[in-house]
C-alpha positions in Angstrom: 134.1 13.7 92.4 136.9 16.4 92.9 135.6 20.1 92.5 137.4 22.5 91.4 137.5 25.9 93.5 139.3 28.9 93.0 139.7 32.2 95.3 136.7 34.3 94.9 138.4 37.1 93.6 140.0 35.6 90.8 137.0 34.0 89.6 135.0 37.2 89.5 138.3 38.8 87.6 137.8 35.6 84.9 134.0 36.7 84.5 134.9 40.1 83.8 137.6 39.4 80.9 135.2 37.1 79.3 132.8 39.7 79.0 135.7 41.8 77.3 136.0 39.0 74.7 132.3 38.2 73.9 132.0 41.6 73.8 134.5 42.0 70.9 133.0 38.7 69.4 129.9 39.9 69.7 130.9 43.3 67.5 133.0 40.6 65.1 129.9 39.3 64.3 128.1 42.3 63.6 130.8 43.3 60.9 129.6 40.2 58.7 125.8 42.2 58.8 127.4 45.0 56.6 124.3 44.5 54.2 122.2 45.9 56.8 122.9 48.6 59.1 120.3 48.3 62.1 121.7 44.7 62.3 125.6 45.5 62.6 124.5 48.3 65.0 122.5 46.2 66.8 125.2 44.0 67.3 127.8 46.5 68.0 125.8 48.3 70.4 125.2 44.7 71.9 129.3 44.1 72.3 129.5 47.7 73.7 127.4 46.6 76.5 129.4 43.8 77.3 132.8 45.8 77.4 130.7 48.5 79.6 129.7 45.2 81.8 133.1 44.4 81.8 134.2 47.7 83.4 131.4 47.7 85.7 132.4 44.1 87.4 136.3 45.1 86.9 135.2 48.4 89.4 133.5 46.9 91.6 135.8 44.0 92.4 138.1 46.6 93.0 136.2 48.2 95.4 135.7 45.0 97.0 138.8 43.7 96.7 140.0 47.0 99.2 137.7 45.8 101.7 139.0 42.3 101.4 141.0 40.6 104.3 144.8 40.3 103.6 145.9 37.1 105.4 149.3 35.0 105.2 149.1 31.7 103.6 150.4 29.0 105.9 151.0 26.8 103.0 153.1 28.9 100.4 153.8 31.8 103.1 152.3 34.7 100.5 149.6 37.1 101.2 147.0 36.8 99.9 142.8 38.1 100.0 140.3 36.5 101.9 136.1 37.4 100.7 133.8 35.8 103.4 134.5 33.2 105.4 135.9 30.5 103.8 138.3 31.2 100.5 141.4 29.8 98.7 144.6 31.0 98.3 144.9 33.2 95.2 148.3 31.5 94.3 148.4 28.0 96.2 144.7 26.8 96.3 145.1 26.2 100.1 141.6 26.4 101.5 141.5 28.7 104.5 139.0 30.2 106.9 139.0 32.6 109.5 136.4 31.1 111.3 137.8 28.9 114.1 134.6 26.9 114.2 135.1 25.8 111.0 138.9 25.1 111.1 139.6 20.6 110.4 136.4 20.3 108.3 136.3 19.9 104.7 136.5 23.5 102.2 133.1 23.9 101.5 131.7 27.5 99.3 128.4 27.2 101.4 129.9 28.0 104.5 130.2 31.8 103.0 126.5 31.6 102.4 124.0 33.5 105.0 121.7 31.3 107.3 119.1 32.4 109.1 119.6 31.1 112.9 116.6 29.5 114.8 
């Protein structure tokens, strides 16, 4: 079974524009509670959140994104940003690693994750 990955960056990005539209679906939906006003509000108030949520994550992947590695793709020759140790190419999908350990072996996301060494 193929798995699809995707640079870390851009899949945080995705998250936060979905919140932007269930947010607005969200306050769509309150507009067909007209009949009762703590319901519409209710839901308004709920699709506010999610834009609010939205700008959060938007934020703070920026501020991430700044302390993000800029490396050269060897496949498509573009820069692009590295999170961790092991990412994708934002453009090409090329898997690539700064980690010469893990250089040859299959992309896997777990190698980003923290182990405890015994």
């Amino acid at each position: 079974m193929a798995l699809k990955y995707s640079n870390k960056i851009n899949k945080i990005r995705t998250f936060a524009l979905s919140l932007i539209f269930i947010g607005f679906i969200v306050m769509y939906v309150g507009i067909f509670f007209k009949s009762s006003m703590w319901l519409m509000t209710i839901f308004m108030l709920l699709g506010l959140l999610c834009i609010v949520a939205s700008t959060v994550v938007y934020f703070w992947i920026g501020m991430l994104s700044t302390k993000a590695v800029q490396v050269v793709c060897p496949s498509c020759q573009r820069y692009t940003k590295m999170l961790g140790r092991v990412d994708m190419c934002m453009y090409c999908n090329e898997p690539l690693t700064l980690d010469p350990s893990l250089e040859g072996k299959d992309f896997d996301e777990k190698y980003n994750r923290k182990q405890k060494e015994s």
